[in-house]
C-alpha positions as CSV (number, residue, x, y, z in Angstrom):
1,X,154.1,-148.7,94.7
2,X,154.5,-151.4,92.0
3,X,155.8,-148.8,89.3
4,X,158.8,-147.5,92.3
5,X,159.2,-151.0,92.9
6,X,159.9,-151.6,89.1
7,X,162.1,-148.4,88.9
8,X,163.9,-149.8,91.5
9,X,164.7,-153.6,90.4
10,X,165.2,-152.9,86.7
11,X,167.7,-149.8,87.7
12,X,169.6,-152.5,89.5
13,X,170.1,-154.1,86.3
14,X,170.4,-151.3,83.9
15,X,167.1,-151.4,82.6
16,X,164.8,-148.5,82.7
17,X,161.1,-148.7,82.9
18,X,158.9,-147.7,79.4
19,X,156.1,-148.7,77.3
20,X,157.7,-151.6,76.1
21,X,161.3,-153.7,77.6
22,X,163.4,-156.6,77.1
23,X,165.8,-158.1,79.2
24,X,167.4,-160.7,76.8
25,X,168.4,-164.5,77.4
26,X,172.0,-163.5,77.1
27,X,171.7,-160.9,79.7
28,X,170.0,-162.7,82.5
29,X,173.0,-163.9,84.3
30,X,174.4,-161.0,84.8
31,X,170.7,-159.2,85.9
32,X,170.9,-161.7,88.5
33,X,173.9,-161.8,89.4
34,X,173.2,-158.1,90.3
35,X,170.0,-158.1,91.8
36,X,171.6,-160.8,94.3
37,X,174.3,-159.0,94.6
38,X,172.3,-155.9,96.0
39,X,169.9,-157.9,98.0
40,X,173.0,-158.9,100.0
41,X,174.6,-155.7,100.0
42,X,171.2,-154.0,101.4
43,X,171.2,-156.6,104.2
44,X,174.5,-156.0,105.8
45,X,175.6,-152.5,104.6
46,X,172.5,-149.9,104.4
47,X,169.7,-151.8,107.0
48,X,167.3,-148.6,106.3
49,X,167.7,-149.0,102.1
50,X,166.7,-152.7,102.1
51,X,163.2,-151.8,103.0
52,X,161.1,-150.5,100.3
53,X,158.1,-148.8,102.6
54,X,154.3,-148.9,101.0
55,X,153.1,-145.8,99.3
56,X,150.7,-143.6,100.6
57,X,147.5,-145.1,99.4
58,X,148.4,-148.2,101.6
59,X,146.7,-147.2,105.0
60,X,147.7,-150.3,106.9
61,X,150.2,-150.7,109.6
62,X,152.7,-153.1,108.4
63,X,156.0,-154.0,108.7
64,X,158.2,-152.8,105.9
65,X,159.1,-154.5,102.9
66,X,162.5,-155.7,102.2
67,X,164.2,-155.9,98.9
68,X,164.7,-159.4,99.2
69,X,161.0,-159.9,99.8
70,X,160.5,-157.8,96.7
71,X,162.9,-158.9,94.6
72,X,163.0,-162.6,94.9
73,X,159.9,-163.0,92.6
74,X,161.1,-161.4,89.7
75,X,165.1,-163.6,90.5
76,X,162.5,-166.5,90.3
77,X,161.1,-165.0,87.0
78,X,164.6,-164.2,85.7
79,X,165.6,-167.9,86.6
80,X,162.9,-170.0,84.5
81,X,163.8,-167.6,81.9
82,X,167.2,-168.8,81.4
83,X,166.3,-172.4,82.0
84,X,164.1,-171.9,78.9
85,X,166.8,-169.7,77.3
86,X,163.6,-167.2,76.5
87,X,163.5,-163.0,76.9
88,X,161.6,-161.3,79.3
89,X,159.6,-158.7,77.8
90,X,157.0,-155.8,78.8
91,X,154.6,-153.9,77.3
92,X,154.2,-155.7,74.0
């Protein structure tokens, strides 16, 4: 489930998922600007494609996850990031 959810969020953004990433300094506004951007849009236009639904090796009954719910953690990341004017890297 964590490696769709990845997918997911760095598609938003233009980013693909490999060995190794950077989203750089300079290009943090803009990733957040567009992950908020489809938060919203998945609240109010497509109810059913805000909810990211745990994979199959999750056997409990719960209620769905939302984008937002998903996504807020790595807005949070993206934020200290430009407050420090740092990258955010993977896989190095």
């Amino acid at each position: 489930m964590m490696k769709d959810l990845a997918i997911t969020l760095l598609g938003i953004i233009g980013k693909h998922l490999g060995e190794r990433g950077v989203i750089k300094a300079d290009e943090m506004p803009a990733a957040i600007r567009k992950l908020e951007a489809a938060v919203q849009d998945a609240k109010k236009v497509h109810p059913a494609e805000a909810t990211v639904h745990p994979g199959k090796d999750d056997e409990r009954e719960e209620e769905p996850l939302h984008l937002g719910q998903r996504a807020y953690p790595f807005l949070d990341m993206l934020r200290e990031s430009v407050k420090e004017g740092a990258d955010v890297m993977w896989g190095v």
